[in-house]
C-alpha positions in Angstrom: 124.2 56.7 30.6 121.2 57.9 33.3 118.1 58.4 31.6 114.9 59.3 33.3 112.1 57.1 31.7 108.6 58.2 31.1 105.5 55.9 31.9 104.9 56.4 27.8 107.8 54.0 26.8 106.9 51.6 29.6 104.0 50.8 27.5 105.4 51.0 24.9 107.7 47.7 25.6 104.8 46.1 27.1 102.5 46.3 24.3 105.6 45.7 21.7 106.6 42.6 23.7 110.2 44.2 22.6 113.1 45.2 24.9 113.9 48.7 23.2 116.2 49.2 26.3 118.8 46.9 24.4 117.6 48.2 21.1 118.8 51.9 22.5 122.1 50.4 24.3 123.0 49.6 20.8 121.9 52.9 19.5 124.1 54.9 22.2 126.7 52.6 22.4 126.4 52.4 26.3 125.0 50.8 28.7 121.6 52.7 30.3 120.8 52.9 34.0 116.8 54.0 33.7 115.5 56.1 36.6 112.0 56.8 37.3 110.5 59.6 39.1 107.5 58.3 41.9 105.1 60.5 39.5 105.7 58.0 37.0 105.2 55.1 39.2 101.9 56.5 40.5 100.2 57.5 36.9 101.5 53.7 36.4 100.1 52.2 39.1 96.5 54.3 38.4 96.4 53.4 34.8 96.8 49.4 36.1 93.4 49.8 37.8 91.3 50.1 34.5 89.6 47.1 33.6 90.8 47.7 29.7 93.8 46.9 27.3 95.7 50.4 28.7 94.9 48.9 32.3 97.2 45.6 31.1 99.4 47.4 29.5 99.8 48.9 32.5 100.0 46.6 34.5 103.3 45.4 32.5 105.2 48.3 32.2 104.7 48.5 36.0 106.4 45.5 36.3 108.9 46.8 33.9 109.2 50.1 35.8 109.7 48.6 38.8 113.2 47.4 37.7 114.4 51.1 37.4 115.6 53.3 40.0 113.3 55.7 41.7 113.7 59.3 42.2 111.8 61.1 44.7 110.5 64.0 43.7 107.8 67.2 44.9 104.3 65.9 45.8 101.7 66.7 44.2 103.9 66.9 40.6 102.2 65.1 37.7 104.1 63.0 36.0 105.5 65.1 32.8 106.0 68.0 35.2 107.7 65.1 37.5 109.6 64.2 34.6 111.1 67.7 33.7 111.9 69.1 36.9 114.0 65.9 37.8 115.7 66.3 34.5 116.7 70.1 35.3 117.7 69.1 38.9 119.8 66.3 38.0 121.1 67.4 35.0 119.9 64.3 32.9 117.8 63.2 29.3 114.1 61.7 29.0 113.5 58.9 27.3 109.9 59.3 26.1 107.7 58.6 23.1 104.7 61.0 24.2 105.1 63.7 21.2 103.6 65.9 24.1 105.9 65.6 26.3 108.7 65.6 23.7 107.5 69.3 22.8 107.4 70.5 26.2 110.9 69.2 26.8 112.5 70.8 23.4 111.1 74.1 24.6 112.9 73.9 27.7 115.8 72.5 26.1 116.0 69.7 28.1 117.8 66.6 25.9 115.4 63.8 25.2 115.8 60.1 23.5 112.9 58.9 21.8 111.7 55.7 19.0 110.0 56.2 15.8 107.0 54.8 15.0 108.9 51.7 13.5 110.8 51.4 17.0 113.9 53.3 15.6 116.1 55.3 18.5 116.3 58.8 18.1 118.4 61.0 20.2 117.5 65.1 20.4 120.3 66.2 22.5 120.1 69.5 22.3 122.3 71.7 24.6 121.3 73.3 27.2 
């Protein structure tokens, strides 16, 4: 399965120290091929330039991130608004723990995977 990743659960590995890809190919019973849009690669690579814990965080997940396939998207695009319109275009899920970003994307209908606070997948697949 294609999923489209958000900077959010980058971070989220990094500062768990815990593959959750696996922990979600178990979940899904497939194998994932993660795809990140350049958005997400940028607010990475920004957030790596603070001098705090986020900034190492960052700095990981970038590392992580950079394992995943890219996908070009408009300029100028933040990287939520990165995140959704790639997901419409191409038809595919965002895997995401930003609540935020998770509300936006149930509005619009657009399927998201997620982990509870205790690192448990969750799948809202809604249709479209």
């Amino acid at each position: 399965m294609k999923l489209l990743v958000d900077s959010s659960f980058f971070i989220l590995c990094a500062d768990a120290g815990r593959d959750f890809v696996a922990v979600l190919e178990d979940y899904l019973g497939e194998r994932l091929e993660m795809l990140v849009p350049q958005a997400v690669l940028d607010e990475l690579g920004s957030l790596s330039g603070r001098k705090d814990r986020l900034g190492r965080l960052a700095r990981v997940a970038l590392k992580l991130a950079s394992q995943a396939g890219v996908v070009e998207n408009k300029p100028g695009k933040n990287a939520d608004e990165a995140l959704m319109e790639s997901a419409r275009r191409l038809g595919l899920p965002v895997l995401t723990v930003d609540r935020k970003l998770l509300q936006a994307l149930r509005r619009e209908g657009i399927p998201a995977v997620t982990l509870s606070k205790t690192g448990r997948p969750r799948a809202i697949l809604e249709p479209r």
